[in-house]
C-alpha positions in Angstrom: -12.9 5.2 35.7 -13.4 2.8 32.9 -12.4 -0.3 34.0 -9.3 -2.5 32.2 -11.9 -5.3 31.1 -13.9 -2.1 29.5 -10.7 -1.2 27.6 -9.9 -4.7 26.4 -13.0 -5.1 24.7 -13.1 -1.4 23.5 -9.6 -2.2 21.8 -10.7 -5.5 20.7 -13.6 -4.0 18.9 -12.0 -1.5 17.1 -9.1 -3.5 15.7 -11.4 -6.3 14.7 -12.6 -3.6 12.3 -9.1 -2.5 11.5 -7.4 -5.6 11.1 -7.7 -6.9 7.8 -5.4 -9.2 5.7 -2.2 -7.1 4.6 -1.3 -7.4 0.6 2.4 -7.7 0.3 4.4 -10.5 2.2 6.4 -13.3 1.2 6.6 -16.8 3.8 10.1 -17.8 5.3 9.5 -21.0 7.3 7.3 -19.8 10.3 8.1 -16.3 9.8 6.4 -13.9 7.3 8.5 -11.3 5.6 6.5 -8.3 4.8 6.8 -6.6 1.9 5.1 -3.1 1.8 8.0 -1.3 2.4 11.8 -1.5 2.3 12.6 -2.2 6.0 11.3 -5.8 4.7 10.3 -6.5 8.5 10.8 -10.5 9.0 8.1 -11.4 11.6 7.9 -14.0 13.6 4.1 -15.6 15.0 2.7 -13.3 17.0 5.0 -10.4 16.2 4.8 -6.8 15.3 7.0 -5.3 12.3 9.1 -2.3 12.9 6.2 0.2 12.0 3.9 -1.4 14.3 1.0 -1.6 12.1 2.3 -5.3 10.6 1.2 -8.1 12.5 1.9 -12.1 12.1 -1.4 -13.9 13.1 -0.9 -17.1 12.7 1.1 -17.6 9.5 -1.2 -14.5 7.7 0.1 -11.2 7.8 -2.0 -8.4 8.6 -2.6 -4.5 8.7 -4.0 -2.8 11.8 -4.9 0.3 11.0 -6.8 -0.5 7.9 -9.2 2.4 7.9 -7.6 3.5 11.6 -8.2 7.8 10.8 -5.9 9.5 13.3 -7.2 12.8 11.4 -9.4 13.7 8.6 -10.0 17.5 6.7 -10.5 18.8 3.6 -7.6 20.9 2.6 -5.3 23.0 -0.5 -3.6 20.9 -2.4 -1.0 23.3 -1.9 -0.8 22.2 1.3 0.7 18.9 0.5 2.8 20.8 -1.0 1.4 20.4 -4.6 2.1 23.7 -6.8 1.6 22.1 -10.2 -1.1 20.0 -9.8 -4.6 21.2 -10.2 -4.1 24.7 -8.0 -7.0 26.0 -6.4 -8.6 23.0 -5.6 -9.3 21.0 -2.4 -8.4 17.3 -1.4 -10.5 15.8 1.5 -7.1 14.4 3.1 -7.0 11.5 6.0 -3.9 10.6 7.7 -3.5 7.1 10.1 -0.7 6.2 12.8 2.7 5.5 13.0 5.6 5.6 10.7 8.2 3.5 8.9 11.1 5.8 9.8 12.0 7.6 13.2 12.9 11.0 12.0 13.5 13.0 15.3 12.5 16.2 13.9 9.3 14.9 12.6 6.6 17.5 12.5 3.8 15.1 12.5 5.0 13.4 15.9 1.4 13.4 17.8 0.7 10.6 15.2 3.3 9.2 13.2 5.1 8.3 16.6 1.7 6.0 18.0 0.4 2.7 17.8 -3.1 2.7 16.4 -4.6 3.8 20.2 -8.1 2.9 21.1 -10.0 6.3 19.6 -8.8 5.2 16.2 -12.2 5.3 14.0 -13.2 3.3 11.3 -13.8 5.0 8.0 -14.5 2.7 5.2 -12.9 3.6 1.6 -16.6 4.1 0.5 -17.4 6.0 3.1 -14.4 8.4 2.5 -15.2 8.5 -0.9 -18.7 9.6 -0.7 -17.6 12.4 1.9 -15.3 13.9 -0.6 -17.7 14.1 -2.8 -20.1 15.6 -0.3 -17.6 18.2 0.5 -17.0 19.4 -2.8 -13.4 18.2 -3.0 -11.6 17.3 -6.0 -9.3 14.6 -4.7 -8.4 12.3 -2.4 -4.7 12.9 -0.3 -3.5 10.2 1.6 -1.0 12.6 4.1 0.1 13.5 7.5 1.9 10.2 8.6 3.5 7.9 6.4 0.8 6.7 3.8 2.3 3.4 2.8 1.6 1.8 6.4 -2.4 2.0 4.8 -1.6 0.4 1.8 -4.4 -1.4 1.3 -6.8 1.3 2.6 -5.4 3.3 -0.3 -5.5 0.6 -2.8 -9.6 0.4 -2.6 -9.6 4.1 -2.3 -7.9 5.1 -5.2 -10.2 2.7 -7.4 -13.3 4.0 -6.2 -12.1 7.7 -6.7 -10.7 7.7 -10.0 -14.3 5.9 -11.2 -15.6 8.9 -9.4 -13.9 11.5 -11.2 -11.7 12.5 -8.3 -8.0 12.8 -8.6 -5.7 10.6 -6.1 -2.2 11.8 -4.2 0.6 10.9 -2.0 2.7 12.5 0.5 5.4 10.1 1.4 9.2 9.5 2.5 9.5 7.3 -0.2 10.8 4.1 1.5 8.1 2.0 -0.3 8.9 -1.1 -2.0 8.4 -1.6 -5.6 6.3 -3.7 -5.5 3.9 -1.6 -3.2 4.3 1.6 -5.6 3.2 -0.8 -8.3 0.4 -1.2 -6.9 -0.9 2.1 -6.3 0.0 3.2 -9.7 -2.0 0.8 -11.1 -4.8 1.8 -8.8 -4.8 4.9 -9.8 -2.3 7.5 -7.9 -2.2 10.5 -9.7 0.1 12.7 -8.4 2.5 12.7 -5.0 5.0 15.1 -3.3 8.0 12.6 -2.0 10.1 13.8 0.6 13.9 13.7 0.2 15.5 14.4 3.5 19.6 14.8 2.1 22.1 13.4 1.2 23.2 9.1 2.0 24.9 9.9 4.9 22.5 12.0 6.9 19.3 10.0 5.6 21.5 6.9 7.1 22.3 8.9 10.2 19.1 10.5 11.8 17.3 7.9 10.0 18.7 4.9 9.5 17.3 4.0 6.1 18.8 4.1 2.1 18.0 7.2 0.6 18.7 5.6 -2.6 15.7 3.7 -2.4 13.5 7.3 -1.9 15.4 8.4 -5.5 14.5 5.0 -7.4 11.2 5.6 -6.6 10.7 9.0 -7.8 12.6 7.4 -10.8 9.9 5.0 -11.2 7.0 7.3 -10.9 8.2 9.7 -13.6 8.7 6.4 -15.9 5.1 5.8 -14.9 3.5 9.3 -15.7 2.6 9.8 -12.0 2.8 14.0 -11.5 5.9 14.3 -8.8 7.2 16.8 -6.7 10.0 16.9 -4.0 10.0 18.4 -0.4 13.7 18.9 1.5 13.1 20.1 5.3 16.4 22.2 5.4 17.2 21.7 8.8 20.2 23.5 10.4 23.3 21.3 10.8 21.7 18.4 9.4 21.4 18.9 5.8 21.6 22.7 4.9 25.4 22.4 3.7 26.1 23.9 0.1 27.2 20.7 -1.0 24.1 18.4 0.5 21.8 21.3 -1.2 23.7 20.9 -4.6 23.8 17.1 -4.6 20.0 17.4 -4.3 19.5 19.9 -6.9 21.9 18.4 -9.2 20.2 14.7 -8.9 16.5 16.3 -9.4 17.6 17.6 -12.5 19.2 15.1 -13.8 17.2 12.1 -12.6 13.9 13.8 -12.6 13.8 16.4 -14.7 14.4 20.0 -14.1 10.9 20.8 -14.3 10.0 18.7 -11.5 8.9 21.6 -8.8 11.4 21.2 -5.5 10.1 22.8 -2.2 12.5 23.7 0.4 10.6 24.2 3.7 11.8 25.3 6.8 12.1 23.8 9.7 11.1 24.1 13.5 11.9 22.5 16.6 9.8 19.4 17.2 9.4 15.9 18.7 12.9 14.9 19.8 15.0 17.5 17.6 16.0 21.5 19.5 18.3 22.7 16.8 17.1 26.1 16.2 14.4 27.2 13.4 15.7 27.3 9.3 16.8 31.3 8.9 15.0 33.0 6.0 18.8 33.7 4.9 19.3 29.8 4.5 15.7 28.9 2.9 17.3 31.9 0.1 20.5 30.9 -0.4 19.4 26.8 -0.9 16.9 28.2 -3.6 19.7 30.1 -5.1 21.5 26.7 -5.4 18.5 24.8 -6.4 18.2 27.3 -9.5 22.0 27.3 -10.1 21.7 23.8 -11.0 18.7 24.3 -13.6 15.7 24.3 -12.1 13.2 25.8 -13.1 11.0 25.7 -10.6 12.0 25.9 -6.9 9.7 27.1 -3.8 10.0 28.4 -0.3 7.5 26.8 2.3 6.7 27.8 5.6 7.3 31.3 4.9 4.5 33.1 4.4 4.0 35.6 1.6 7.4 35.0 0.4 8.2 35.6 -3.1 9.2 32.2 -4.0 5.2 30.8 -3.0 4.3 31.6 -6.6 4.6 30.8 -10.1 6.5 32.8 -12.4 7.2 32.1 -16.2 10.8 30.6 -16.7 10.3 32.0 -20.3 8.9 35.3 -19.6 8.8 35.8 -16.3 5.6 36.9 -15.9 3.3 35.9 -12.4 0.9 32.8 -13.6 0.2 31.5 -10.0 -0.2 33.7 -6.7 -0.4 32.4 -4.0 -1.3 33.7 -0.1 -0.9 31.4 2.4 -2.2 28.4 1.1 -4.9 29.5 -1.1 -4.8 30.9 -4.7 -5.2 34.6 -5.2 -4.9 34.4 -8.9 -4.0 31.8 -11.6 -3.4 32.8 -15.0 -2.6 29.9 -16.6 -4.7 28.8 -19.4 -4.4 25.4 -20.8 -1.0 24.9 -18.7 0.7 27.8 -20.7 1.5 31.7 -20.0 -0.7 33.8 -21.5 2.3 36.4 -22.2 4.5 34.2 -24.3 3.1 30.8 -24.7 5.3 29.1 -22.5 3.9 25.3 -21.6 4.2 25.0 -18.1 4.7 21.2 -17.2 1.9 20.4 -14.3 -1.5 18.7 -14.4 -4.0 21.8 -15.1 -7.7 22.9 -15.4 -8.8 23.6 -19.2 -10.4 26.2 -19.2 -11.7 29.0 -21.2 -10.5 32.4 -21.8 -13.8 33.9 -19.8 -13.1 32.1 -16.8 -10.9 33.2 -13.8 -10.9 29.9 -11.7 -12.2 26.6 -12.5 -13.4 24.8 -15.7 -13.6 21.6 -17.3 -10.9 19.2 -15.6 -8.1 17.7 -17.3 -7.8 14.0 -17.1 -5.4 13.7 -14.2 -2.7 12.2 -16.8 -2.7 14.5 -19.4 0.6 16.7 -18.1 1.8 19.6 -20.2 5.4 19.7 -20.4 
């Protein structure tokens, strides 16, 4: 048995290299406000901020889990999901602890719901860096539980991989400040899925946050150039009404742009949430919406094999991107457009020539064709 003295110093160790000053916070009196993302936690000495990852010490606000990997692999960007954004290729993806929201369906419980625990490593952004490169990856994804509790992780990350050559992404819930997305924009964030979980009333309801916030800053990443798509976990009885679905589709299109891909996933039972899984039937009938409203590209995840996992023409139709599972079987897209009838596909693609099948020369990561 290790003893409690043991543990303390363990714990102290490990968040003396995790703890580092936090980037975003404003001073009210003896309290600190912090400012990475919209809960705008006011904290007094000593105290945590609703994520748990926010600390006052002593009139400084700092991170915890700066560096804090809860889980680190090399994956498909499709798995993020990412469908129009370099296919094919592999981002070495790290994810830390804990989250800014308390969804109770969340899928990512084991470490979105914990407090950086004691087996929390330390991986430095160089260090991550250099293993990306070791692995062959082509990016960097920042993933798994809400990225914008490691902020300033990501900052320094993002600067050493885009003067690497690597490209940089994002899977988030979108509850950022703008003043945090700012940030890593200008650091260099290349591309990022956002997740918008329905309409105001059930976002408010399971929870408790704005969703307006989510769709100002998919707004403000379009404005910037940043290559966005959108996730929606249809979930039975929360959001998988016609109406919710529509609303969604509708606001993509017109806010967004209806070429900005939406996935529609389904969902299972997790964490504290028993409702049974999406039916195939649903998934189908919210992409029939989704393309009602005009747009032109719509997906189907966590369905395997389904149709709606590839790329198809919206001029043409012709099959540019197959998928299975999570890998590519075949892209025919050259320079971004169909080879059948020209059609420029909006995404961030490979150049490459007419000889090669899979790879090439990469684009610079803002070059989009659209």
């Amino acid at each position: 048995m290790r003893s409690q003295e043991t543990e303390k110093r363990d714990r102290a160790r490990i968040l003396g290299s995790t703890t580092r000053p936090a980037l975003l916070f404003e001073t009210v009196g003896e309290r600190i406000r912090c400012l990475t993302c919209e809960r705008r936690c006011l904290l007094p000495r000593g105290g945590l901020g609703w994520c748990r990852t926010r600390r006052n010490d002593d009139g400084t606000l700092v991170t915890l889990t700066y560096g804090a990997i809860a889980s680190l692999s090399a994956n498909p960007i499709e798995k993020k999901p990412l469908y129009h954004f370099y296919p094919g290729t592999v981002a070495l993806t790290v994810g830390s602890w804990s989250c800014n929201l308390d969804c109770p369906w969340c899928q990512n419980w084991e470490i979105s719901k914990q407090v950086p625990p004691m087996r929390s490593e330390f991986l430095s952004p160089e260090a991550f860096v250099a293993l990306a490169r070791r692995r062959g990856c082509r990016g960097t994804s920042i993933s798994l539980n809400e990225p914008t509790l490691s902020l300033e992780w990501s900052l320094e990350v993002f600067r050493l991989a885009r003067a690497d050559g690597l490209y940089n992404t994002f899977v988030t819930n979108g509850y950022l400040t703008e003043a945090a997305l700012e940030e890593l924009i200008r650091a260099g964030l290349d591309a990022a899925n956002v997740d918008i979980k329905g309409d105001a009333a059930s976002v408010q309801r399971y929870c408790g946050v704005d969703v307006e916030v989510v769709w100002r800053n998919c707004r403000q990443m379009r404005t910037a150039g940043v290559w966005l798509e959108v996730t929606t976990l249809v979930i039975p009885t929360v959001n998988d009404h016609e109406e919710t679905l529509r609303a969604i589709a509708r606001r993509i299109a017109r806010e967004l742009g209806e070429e900005v891909p939406w996935h529609l996933t389904a969902y299972f039972p997790a964490y504290r949430f028993h409702a049974p899984p999406t039916p195939l039937s649903m998934l189908e009938g919210a992409w029939r919406i989704a393309r009602e409203e005009g747009l032109r590209f719509v997906y189907l995840g966590n369905v395997p094999d389904h149709p709606a996992r590839h790329t198809d023409c919206p001029s043409c139709g012709g099959r540019l991107v197959e998928r299975h599972g999570l890998s590519v079987r075949k892209n025919r897209l050259r320079n971004g457009k169909c080879p059948d009838c020209g059609e420029a596909i909006p995404g961030v693609w490979e150049v490459r020539s007419d000889s090669s099948a899979s790879g090439g020369i990469p684009r610079r990561p803002d070059e989009h064709s659209s």
